[in-house]
C-alpha positions in Angstrom: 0.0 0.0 0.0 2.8 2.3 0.5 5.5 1.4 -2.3 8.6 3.0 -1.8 8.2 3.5 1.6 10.8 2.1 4.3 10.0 1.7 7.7 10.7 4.4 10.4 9.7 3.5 13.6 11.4 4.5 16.7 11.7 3.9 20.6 10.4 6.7 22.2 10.6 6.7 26.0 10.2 3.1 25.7 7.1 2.7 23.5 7.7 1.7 19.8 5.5 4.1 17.4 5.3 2.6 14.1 5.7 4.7 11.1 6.9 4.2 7.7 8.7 7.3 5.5 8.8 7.8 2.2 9.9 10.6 -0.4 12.0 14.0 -0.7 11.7 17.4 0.7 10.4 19.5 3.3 9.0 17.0 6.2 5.4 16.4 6.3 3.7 14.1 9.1 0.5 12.2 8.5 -2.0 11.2 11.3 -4.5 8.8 11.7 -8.0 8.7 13.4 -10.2 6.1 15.5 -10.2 3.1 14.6 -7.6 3.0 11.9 -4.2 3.2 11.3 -1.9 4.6 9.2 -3.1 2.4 6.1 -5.8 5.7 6.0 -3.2 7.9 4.2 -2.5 5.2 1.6 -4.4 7.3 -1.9 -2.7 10.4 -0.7 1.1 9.7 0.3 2.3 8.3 -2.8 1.3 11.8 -4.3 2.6 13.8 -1.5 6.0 11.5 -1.5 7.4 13.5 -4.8 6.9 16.7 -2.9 7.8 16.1 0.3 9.6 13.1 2.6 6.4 11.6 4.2 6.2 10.1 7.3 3.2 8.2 7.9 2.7 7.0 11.4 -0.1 4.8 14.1 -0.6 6.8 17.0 0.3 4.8 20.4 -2.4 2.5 21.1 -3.2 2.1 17.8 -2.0 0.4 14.6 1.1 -1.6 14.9 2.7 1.0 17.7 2.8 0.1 21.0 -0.2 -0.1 23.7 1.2 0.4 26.9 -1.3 -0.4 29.9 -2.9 3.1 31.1 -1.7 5.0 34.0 -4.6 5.5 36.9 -5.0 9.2 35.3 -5.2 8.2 31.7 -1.9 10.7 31.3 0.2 8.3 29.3 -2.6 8.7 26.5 -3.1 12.4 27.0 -3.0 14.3 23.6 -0.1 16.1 25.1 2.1 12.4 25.5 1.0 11.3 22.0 1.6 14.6 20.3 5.3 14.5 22.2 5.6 10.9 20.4 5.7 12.2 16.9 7.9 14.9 17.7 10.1 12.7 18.7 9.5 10.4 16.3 10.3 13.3 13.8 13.3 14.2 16.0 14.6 10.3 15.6 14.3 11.3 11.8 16.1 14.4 12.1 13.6 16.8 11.5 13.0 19.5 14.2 10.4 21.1 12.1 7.8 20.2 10.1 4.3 20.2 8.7 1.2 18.3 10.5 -1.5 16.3 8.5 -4.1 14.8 11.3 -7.4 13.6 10.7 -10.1 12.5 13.8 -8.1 11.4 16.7 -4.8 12.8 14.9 -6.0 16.1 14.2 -6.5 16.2 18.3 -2.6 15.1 18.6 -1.8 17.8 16.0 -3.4 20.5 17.3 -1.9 19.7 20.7 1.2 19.4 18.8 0.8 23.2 17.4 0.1 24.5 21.2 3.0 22.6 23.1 5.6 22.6 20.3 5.2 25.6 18.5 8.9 25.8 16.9 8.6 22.1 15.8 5.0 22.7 13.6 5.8 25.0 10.9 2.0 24.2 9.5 -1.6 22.9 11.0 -3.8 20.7 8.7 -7.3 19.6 10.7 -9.4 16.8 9.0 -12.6 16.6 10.1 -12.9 17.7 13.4 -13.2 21.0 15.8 -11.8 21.4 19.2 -12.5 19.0 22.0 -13.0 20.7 24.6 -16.0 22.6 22.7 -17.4 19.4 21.2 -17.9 17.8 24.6 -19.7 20.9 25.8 -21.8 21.7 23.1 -22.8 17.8 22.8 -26.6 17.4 21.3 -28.7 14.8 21.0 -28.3 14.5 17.5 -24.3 14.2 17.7 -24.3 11.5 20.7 -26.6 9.4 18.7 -24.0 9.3 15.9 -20.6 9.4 17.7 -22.2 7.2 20.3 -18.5 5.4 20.6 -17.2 8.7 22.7 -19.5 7.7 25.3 -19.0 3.8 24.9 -15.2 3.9 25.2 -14.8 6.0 28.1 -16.3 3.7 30.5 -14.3 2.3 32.9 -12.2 -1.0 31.7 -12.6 -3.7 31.4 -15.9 -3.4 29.8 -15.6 -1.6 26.7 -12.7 -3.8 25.6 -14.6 -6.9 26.6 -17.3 -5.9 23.8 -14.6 -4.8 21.4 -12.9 -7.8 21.4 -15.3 -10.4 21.3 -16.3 -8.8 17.5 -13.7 -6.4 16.3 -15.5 -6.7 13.1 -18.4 -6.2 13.7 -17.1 -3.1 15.8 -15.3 -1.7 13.0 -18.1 -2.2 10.7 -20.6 0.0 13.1 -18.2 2.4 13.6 -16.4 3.6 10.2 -18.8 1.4 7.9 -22.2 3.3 9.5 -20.8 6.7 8.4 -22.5 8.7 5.3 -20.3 7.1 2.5 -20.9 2.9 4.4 -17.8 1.0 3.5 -17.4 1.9 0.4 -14.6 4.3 0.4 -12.2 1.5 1.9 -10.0 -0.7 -0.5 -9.8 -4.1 0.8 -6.6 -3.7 1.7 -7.1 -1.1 3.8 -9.9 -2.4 5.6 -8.2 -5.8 6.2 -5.4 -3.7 8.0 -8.0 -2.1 10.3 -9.4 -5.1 11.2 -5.8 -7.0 11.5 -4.8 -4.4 14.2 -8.5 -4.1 15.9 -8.0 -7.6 16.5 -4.9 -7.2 18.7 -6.6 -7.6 22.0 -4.3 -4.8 23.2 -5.3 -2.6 21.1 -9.1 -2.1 22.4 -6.9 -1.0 25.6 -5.1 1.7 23.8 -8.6 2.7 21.6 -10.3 3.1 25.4 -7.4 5.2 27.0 -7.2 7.1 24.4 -11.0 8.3 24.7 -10.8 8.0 28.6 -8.0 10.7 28.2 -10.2 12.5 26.1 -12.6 13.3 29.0 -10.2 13.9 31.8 -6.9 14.7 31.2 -7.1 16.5 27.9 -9.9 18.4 29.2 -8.0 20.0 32.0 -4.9 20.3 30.1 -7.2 22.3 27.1 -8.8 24.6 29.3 -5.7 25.8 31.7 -4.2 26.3 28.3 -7.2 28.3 27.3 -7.0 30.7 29.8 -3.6 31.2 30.0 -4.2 32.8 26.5 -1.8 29.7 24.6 -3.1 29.6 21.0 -1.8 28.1 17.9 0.3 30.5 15.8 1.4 28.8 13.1 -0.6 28.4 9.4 -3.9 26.1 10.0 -6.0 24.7 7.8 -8.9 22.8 8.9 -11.0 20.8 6.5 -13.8 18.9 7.0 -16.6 17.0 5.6 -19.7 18.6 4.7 -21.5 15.4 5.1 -20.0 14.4 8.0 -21.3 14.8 12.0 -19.0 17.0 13.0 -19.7 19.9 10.3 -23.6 19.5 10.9 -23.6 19.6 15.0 -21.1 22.0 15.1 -19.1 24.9 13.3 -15.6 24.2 13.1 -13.7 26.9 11.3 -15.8 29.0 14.2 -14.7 27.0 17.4 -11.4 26.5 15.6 -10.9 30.6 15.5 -11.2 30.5 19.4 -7.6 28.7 19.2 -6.2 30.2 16.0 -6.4 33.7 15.4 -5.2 32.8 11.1 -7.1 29.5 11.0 -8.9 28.9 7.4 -10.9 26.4 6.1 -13.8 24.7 4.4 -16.1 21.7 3.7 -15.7 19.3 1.4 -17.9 17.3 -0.4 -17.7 14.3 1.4 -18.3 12.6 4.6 -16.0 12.0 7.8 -13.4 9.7 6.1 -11.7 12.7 3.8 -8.2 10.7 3.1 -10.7 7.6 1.7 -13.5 9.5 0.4 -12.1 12.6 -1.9 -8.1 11.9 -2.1 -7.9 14.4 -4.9 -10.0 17.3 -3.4 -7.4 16.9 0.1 -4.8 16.6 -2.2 -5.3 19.7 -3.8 -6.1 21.6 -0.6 -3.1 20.3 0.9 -0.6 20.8 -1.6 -1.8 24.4 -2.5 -1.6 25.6 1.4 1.8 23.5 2.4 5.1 25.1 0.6 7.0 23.0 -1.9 
């Protein structure tokens, strides 16, 4: 899926974070969401490889990177640990700059990323999604009823992993397959990866600290940093899909501008899964706001 592409993992602190790089140029980092893996970015790196050197890597917890058992305050799968992960994975690389691709779950890392490590992200790409902090507080009926998985996986373990594992399938097919576009925006090959991983019993672990982080943790670490006045400074695009949850129950480029005085963006014609759904529309978005 990624021909051309070498492997590029590292240890960081003791947790392997999987990554394959690929390409030449000015660095550019690619982030997964919930439930997938770095298999997501498969129509758009090759593309992206002849402009810049890719690196395409699973966030921890997910994918084929490490799952570490989570600390009593969910802080070893805070946004602010995972976003230090890639930095350091980029570090390992030797880049101490770069540009930040994230979509879902990775667009949280990201933006983190842009507030803690403002030297290192030189530009912010959001894919579908708007600031935590603000979705959990402005939650409606209409967007728990379709993102009914925040609510699931934050429950204490071992329960959520129980029911994950005993039909990761069938849990990956009611979670990206009951979207707007189904399952047809993922190849085969794609999907089977998924699924491969999702079956790691582990990994429902890392998939339930991750969210438990999200409503703890994160929370507090978001809104000391919002009244302390931290913001991201550098270039931000967010994107998201105009068919997707998170562009009907909420306005992101609005909620975005909270953090982000020079935040643009847009929807696109699609639904939550951009990378899958419209390569060639992110494509063009992409490569027209990152230098080359």
């Amino acid at each position: 899926m990624f021909e051309g592409f070498a492997d590029a993992s590292a240890f960081i602190d003791g947790v392997r974070i999987h990554a394959v790089k690929g390409g030449r140029g000015p660095a550019l980092l690619l982030l997964h969401g919930h439930p997938q893996t770095h298999a997501i970015w498969h129509k758009v790196a090759p593309t992206l490889a002849a402009y810049f050197t890719v690196i395409v890597a699973d966030l921890r917890g997910y994918g084929d990177s490490d799952k570490p058992q989570g600390a009593a305050d969910h802080s070893n799968y805070s946004k602010r640990r995972m976003a230090l992960d890639q930095v350091e994975l980029m570090r390992s690389h030797g880049f101490t700059s770069f540009a930040v691709v994230g979509h879902d779950r990775g667009g949280r890392v990201a933006a983190r990323m842009a507030l803690d490590h403002p030297d290192a992200v030189t530009q912010l790409v959001t894919l579908d999604v708007a600031p935590t902090v603000e979705m959990y507080e402005q939650t409606s009926f209409e967007f728990a009823r379709a993102y009914w998985h925040w609510f699931f996986l934050v429950r204490p373990a071992p329960f959520p992993e129980t029911l994950i594992r005993a039909d990761p399938d069938l849990y990956l097919k009611q979670t990206i397959g009951a979207r707007s576009a189904g399952l047809k925006p993922f190849a085969p090959d794609a999907y089977a990866q998924y699924l491969r991983c999702l079956s790691n019993p582990a990994t429902a672990h890392g998939i339930c600290e991750d969210y438990r982080a999200s409503i703890t943790i994160d929370l507090e670490d978001d809104r000391a940093d919002f009244t302390a006045g931290k913001r991201i400074v550098c270039p931000f695009l967010a994107l998201w899909g105009a068919d997707g949850v998170v562009g009907q129950c909420f306005d992101p480029l609005a909620q975005w501008r909270r953090w982000s005085a020079g935040v643009s963006g847009e929807p696109l014609p699609c639904g939550h899964y951009i990378p899958e759904e419209a390569p060639e529309l992110l494509l063009e978005r992409v490569m027209s706001f990152l230098p080359h």
